[in-house]
N, C-alpha and C positions, 0 to 999 in steps of 0.2 A: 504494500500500500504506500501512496507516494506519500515521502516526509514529509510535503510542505502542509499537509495537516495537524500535527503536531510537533513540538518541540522535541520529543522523541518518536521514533517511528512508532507505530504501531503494532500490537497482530490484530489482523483482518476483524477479527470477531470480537477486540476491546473498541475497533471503528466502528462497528456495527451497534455494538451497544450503547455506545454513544449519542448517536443518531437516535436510535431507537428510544432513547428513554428520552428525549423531547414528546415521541407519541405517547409514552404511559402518561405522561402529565396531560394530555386528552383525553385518553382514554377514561381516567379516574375522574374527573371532574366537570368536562366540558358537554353543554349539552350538543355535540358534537358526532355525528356518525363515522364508523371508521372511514364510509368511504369519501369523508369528507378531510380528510386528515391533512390531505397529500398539500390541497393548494396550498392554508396557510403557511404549515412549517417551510415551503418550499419558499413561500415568499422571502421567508426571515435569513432563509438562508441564503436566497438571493442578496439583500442588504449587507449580511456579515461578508461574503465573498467579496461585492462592491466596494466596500468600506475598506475592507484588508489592500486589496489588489491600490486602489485610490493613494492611501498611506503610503503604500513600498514604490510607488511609482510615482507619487507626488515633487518629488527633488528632482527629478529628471527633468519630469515638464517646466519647474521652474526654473531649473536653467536654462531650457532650450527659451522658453520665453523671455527670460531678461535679455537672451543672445540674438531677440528678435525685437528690440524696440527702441533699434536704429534704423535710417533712412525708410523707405518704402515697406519695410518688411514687419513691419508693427501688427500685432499679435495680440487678443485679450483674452488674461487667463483663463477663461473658460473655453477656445478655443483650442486654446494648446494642450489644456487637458483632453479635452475630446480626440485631438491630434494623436494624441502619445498615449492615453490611456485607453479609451474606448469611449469615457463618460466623466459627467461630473458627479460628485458627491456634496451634494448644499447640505449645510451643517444641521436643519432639519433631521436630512434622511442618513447622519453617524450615526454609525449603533455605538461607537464608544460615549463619541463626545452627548449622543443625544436619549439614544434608548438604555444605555446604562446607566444614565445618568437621573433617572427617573425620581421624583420626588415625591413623599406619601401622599399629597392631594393630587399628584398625577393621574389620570386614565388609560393604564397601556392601550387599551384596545385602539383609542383613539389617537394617541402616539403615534402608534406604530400606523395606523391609518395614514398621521399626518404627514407620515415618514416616507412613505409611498409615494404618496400624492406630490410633495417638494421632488422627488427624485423621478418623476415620469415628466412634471414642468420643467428641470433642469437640464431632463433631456429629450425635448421635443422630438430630433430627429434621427431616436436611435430607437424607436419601432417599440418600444418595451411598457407592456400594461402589465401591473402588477395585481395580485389578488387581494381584493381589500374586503371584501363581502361576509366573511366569517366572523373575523377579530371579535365583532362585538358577542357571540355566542362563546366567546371564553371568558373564563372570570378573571379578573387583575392579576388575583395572585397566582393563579395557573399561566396566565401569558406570561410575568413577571421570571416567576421560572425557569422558562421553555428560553425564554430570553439570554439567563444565564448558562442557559446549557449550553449553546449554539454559541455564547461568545467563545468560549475554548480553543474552538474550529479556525485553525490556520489557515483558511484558506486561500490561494493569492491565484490560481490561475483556472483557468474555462474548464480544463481536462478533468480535475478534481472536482469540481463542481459538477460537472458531468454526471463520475462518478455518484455521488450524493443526490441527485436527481435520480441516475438509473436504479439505485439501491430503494428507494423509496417507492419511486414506480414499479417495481417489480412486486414489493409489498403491498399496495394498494391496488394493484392491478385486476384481481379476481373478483374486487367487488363495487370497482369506480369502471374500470373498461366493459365490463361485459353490459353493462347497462345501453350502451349504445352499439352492442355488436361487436366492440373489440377487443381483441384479446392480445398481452403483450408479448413478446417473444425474448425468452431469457440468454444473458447473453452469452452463453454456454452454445444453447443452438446455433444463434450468430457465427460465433466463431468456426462452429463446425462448419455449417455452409461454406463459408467463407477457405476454410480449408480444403476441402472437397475443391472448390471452385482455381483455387493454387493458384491465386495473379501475382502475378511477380512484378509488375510496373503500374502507375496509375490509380485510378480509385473508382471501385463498384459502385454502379449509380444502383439504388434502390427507389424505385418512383412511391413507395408504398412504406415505409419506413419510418411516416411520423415524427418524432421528436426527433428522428437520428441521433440519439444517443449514443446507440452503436457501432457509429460510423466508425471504420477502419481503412486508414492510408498507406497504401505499400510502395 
């Protein structure tokens, strides 16, 4: 399992567990169905990923930016972040500086709403709607929690996150997919196909594939 999730590497299944016990803090208290699990915690973890990647990448951009605002070639940091990172993170949607930082008359449900909401207007044209629709079916101090679990999670790059998406989807998969006819493919078979299939240059296009989670580049 890739280190950049934890300070120490892992085994697979203290990752697992980790992950996992954000859903018992649903499962226990929230008037919440399993097979409703998957958006929110996926949202959170979208922010903490954001946030991480944001941080380690942030001196970068501000160098390239201060190295841009001479003659013609004048740059506003929010640009340059987008340029070099992918996106911005308005201090709104921090999970350090903002959802950790919570205070007893706070509301997480609505926090973490508002955290969204700042981070989908800061980045108009990077396509990303985030799931806000549940939060308030949790109670404070179960989001409050769920919160601390997931700050842990090192996470800084897309592949890892990935991961943490496909591990969840596969868990929710029997009783959020079949609802509409779909059914996930785990990615054990993936790879077997994919084996079977022996491409040795380029990348299998799969028209039918969904999330592509499983995308594989040879």
């Amino acid at each position: 399992m890739n280190s950049l999730l934890f300070d120490r590497v892992p085994r697979p299944k203290v990752f697992e567990d980790n992950l996992w016990a954000a859903a018992d803090r649903l499962r226990a208290k929230s008037n919440l169905k399993s097979s409703e699990y998957a958006a929110p915690l996926l949202g959170l973890f979208f922010l903490r990923y954001a946030t991480n990647r944001f941080e380690k990448m942030r001196a970068e951009a501000d160098a390239q930016n201060a190295a841009k605002q001479t003659g013609r070639n004048v740059e506003e940091p929010t640009q340059t972040y987008v340029r070099v990172i992918g996106f911005v993170v308005p201090k709104e949607a921090h999970y350090d500086n903002t959802l950790l930082q919570l205070g007893p008359n706070d509301s997480a449900p609505e926090k973490v709403i508002e955290a969204m909401e700042a981070f989908e207007e800061a980045n108009p044209d990077a396509g990303i709607v985030l799931p806000k629709a549940d939060y308030r079916k949790i109670p404070d101090d179960v989001l409050r929690g769920i919160l601390g679990e997931i700050a842990g999670l090192k996470i800084t790059e897309g592949d890892v996150f990935g991961k943490i998406y496909e591990y969840f989807l596969g868990k929710f998969a029997l009783s959020e997919g079949q609802k509409g006819g779909e059914f996930y493919t785990p990615t054990s078979v993936v790879r077997l196909i994919v084996e079977i299939l022996e491409p040795h240059t380029g990348r299998i296009l799969d028209p039918a594939c969904g999330t592509s989670s499983n995308k594989d580049e040879f």
